[in-house]
C-alpha positions in Angstrom: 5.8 45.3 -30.7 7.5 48.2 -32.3 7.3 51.4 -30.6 4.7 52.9 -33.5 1.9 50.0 -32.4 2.8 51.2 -28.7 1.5 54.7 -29.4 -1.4 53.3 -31.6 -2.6 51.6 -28.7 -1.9 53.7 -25.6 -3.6 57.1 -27.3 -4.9 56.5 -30.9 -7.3 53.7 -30.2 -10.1 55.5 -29.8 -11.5 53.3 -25.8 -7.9 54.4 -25.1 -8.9 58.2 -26.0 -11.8 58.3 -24.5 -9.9 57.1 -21.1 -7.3 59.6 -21.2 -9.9 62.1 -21.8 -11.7 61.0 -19.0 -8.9 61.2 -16.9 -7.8 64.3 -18.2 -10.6 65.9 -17.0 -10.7 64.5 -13.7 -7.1 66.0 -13.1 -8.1 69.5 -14.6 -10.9 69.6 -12.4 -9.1 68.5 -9.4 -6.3 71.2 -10.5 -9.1 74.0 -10.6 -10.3 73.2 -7.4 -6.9 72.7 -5.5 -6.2 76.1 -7.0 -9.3 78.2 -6.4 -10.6 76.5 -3.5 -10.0 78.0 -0.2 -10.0 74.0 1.5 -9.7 71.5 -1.2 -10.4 68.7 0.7 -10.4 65.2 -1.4 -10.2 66.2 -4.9 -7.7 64.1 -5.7 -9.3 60.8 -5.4 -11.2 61.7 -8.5 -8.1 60.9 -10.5 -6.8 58.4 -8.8 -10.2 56.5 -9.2 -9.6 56.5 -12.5 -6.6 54.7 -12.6 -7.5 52.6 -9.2 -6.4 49.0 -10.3 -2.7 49.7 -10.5 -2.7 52.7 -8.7 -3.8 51.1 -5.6 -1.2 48.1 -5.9 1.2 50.9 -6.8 0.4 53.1 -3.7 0.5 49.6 -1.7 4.0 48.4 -2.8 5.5 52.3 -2.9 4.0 52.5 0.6 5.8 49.2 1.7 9.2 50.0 0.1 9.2 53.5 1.7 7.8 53.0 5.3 5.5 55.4 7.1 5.3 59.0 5.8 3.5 61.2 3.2 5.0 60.7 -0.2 6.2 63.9 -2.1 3.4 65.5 -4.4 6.0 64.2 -7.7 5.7 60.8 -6.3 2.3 61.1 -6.6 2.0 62.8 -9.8 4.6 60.4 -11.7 2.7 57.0 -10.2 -0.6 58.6 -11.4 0.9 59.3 -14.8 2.4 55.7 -15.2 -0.6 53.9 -14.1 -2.8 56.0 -16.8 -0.6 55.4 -19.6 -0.4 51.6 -18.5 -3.9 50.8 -18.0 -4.7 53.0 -20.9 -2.1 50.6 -23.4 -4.2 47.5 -21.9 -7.3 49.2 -22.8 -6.0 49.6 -26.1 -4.9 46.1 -26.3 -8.1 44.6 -25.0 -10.3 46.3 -27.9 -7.2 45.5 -30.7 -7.5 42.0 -29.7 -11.6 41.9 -29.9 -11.6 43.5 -32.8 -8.9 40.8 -34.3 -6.5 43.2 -35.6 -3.2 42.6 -33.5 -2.8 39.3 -35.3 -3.5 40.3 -38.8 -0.4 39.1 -40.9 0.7 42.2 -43.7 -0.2 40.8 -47.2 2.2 40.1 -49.4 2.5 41.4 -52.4 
């Protein structure tokens, strides 16, 4: 895969765009509140259950590597980020491949 179909499928695919929106918007929100909020509370999880599959193994294994203890906030932030972006590529995949078009041979000519 060349790093052009990459892209295609982690934001241009439209499932893929409606995820990150989704996502988006779930961080914005959770930014707002955190900001304006006199006692925030929970507002994270609303993010993080958007990217729960691999964010929760993530969490897990980060949690066993590290040992007891609050991660830092960029911890958080970057595993959030990654786990987006890489469920959001096998989003993009998984419709590609339904639709048949990730092994469509270029005509020749």
């Amino acid at each position: 895969m060349t790093a052009r179909t990459l892209v295609r499928l982690t934001f241009a695919n439209p499932a893929s765009a409606i995820y990150l929106g989704l996502v988006g918007a779930a961080v914005a929100f959770a930014t707002a509140v955190t900001l304006f909020a006199p006692d925030p509370g929970f507002v994270w999880v609303l993010p993080a259950m958007g990217a729960f599959p691999l964010f929760l193994f993530v969490t897990l294994v980060e949690g066993a590597i590290r040992g007891e203890g609050q991660p830092e906030t960029w911890v958080f932030v970057t595993e959030l980020v990654l786990c987006v972006l890489a469920q959001s590529l096998v989003l993009g995949t998984i419709v590609e491949a339904s639709r048949g078009r990730l092994r469509r041979r270029p005509r020749a000519s």
